[in-house]
C-alpha positions as CSV (number, residue, x, y, z in Angstrom):
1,X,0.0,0.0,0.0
2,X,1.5,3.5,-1.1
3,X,1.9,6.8,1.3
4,X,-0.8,7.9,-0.9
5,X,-3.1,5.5,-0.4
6,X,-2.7,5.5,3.3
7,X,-2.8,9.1,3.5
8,X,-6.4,9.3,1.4
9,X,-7.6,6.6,4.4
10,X,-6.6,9.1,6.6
11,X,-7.9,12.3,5.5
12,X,-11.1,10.6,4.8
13,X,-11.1,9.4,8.4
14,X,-10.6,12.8,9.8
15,X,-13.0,14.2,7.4
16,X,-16.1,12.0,8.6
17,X,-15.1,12.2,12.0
18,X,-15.0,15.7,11.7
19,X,-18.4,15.7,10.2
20,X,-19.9,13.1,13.0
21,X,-18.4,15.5,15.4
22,X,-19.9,19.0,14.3
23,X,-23.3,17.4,13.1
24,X,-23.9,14.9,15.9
25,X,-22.5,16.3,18.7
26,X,-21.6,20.1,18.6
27,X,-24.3,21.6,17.3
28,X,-26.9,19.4,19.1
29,X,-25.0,20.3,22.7
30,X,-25.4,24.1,21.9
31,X,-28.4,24.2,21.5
32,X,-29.3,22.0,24.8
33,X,-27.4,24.5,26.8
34,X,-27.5,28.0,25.2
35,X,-30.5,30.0,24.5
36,X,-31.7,29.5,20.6
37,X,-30.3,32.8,19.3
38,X,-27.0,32.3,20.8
39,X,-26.4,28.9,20.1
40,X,-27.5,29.4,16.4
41,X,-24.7,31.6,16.3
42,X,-22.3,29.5,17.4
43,X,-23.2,26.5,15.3
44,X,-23.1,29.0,12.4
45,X,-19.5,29.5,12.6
46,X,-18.2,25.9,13.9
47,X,-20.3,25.3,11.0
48,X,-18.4,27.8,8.6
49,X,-14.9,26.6,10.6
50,X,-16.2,22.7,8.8
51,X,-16.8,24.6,5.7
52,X,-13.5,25.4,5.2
53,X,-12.1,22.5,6.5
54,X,-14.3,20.0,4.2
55,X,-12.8,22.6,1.3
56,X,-9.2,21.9,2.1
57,X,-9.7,17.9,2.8
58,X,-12.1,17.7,-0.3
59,X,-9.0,19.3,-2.5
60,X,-6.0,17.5,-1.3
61,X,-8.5,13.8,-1.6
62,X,-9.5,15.1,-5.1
63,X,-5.3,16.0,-6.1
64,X,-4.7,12.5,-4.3
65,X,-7.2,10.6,-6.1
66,X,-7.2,11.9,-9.8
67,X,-3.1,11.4,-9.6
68,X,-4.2,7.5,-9.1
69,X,-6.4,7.1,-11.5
70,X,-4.5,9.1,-13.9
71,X,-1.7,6.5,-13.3
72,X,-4.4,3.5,-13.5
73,X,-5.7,4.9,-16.8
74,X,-2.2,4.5,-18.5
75,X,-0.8,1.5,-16.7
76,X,-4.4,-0.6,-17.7
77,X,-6.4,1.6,-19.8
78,X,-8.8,2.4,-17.2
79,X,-11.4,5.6,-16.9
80,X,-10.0,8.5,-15.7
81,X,-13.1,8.8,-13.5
82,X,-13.4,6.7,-10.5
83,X,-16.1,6.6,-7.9
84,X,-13.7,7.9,-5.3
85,X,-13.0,10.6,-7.1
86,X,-17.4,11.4,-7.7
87,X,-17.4,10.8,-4.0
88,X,-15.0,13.8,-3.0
89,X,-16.4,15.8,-6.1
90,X,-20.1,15.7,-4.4
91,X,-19.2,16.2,-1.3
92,X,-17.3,19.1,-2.7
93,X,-20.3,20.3,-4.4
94,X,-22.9,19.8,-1.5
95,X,-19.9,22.4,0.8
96,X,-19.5,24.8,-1.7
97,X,-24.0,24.8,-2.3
98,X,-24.3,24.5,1.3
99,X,-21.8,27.0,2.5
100,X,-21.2,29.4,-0.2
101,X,-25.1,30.0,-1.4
102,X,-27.8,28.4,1.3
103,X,-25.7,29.8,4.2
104,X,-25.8,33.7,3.1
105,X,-29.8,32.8,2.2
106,X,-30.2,32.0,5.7
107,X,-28.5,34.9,7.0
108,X,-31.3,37.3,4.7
109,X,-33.8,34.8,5.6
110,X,-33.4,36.0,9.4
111,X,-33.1,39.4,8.5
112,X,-36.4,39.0,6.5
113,X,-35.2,39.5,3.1
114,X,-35.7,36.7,0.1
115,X,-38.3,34.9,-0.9
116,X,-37.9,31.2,0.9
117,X,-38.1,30.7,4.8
118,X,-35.5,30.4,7.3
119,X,-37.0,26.8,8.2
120,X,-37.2,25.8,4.4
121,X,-33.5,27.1,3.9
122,X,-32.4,25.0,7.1
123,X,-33.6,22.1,5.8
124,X,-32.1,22.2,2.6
125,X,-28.9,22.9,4.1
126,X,-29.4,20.1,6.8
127,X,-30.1,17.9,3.8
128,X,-27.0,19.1,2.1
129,X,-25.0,18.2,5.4
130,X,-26.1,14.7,5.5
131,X,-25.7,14.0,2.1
132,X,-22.3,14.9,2.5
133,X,-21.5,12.7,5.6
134,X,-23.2,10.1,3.7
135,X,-21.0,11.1,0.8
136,X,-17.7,11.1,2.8
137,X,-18.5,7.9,5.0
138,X,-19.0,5.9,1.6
139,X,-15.6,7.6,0.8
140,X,-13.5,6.3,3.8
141,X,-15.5,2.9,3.8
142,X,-14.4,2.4,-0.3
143,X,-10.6,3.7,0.9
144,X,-10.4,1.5,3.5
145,X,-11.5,-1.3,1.7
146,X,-9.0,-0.7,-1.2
147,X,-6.0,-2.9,-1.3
């Protein structure tokens, strides 16, 4: 097994557990202790803080994982798309939809600008979230598998 591979089982480790940890755990403890207004305010920014961090693991899995099957492609004449590589690559997409564009809606939503609810935005963001610890799960479980 190469540095590379071991180092994809790694990240992708780090990355679901990071993604147990904020969704099942952080956020749910805030708001059992803090009042609603404050504790929304701190899961928004451990929730921006995972943003980021899902941005950064997301890039150096995709770098990781195209430079495999690049080398698979030419060693066997295989696709340079592998499922791996669709997994980081939607989880990706659902942090960039989810941070970068359902996030600021929420912020207006509160404010009482735009045209969809604060509860219709949080669920599609909360939808976006799982599907990308589903995403990333199904990523660590097929790297960990890989021989």
């Amino acid at each position: 097994m190469t540095f590379a591979s071991r180092l994809q089982q790694l990240l992708s480790a780090i990355w679901a557990g990071v993604l147990l940890a904020v969704g099942g755990v952080a956020a749910p403890s805030l708001f059992a202790v803090l009042d609603r207004s404050l504790a929304g305010l701190a899961a928004g920014r451990i929730f921006a803080i995972e943003a980021f961090v899902s941005l950064v693991l997301a890039m150096v899995l995709f770098f990781i994982e195209r430079q495999r099957t690049r080398q698979a492609a030419l060693q066997a004449g295989q696709s340079l798309m592998s499922t791996e590589l669709m997994l980081v690559m939607g989880a990706l997409f659902a942090t960039v939809l989810g941070h970068f564009a359902i996030s600021p809606m929420i912020v207006a939503a509160k404010a009482g600008q735009g045209s969809l609810s604060f509860g219709t935005l949080h669920a599609m963001s909360s939808s976006l979230f799982l599907f990308k610890g589903v995403l990333v799960l199904a990523l660590a479980w097929r790297l960990t598998g890989r021989r």
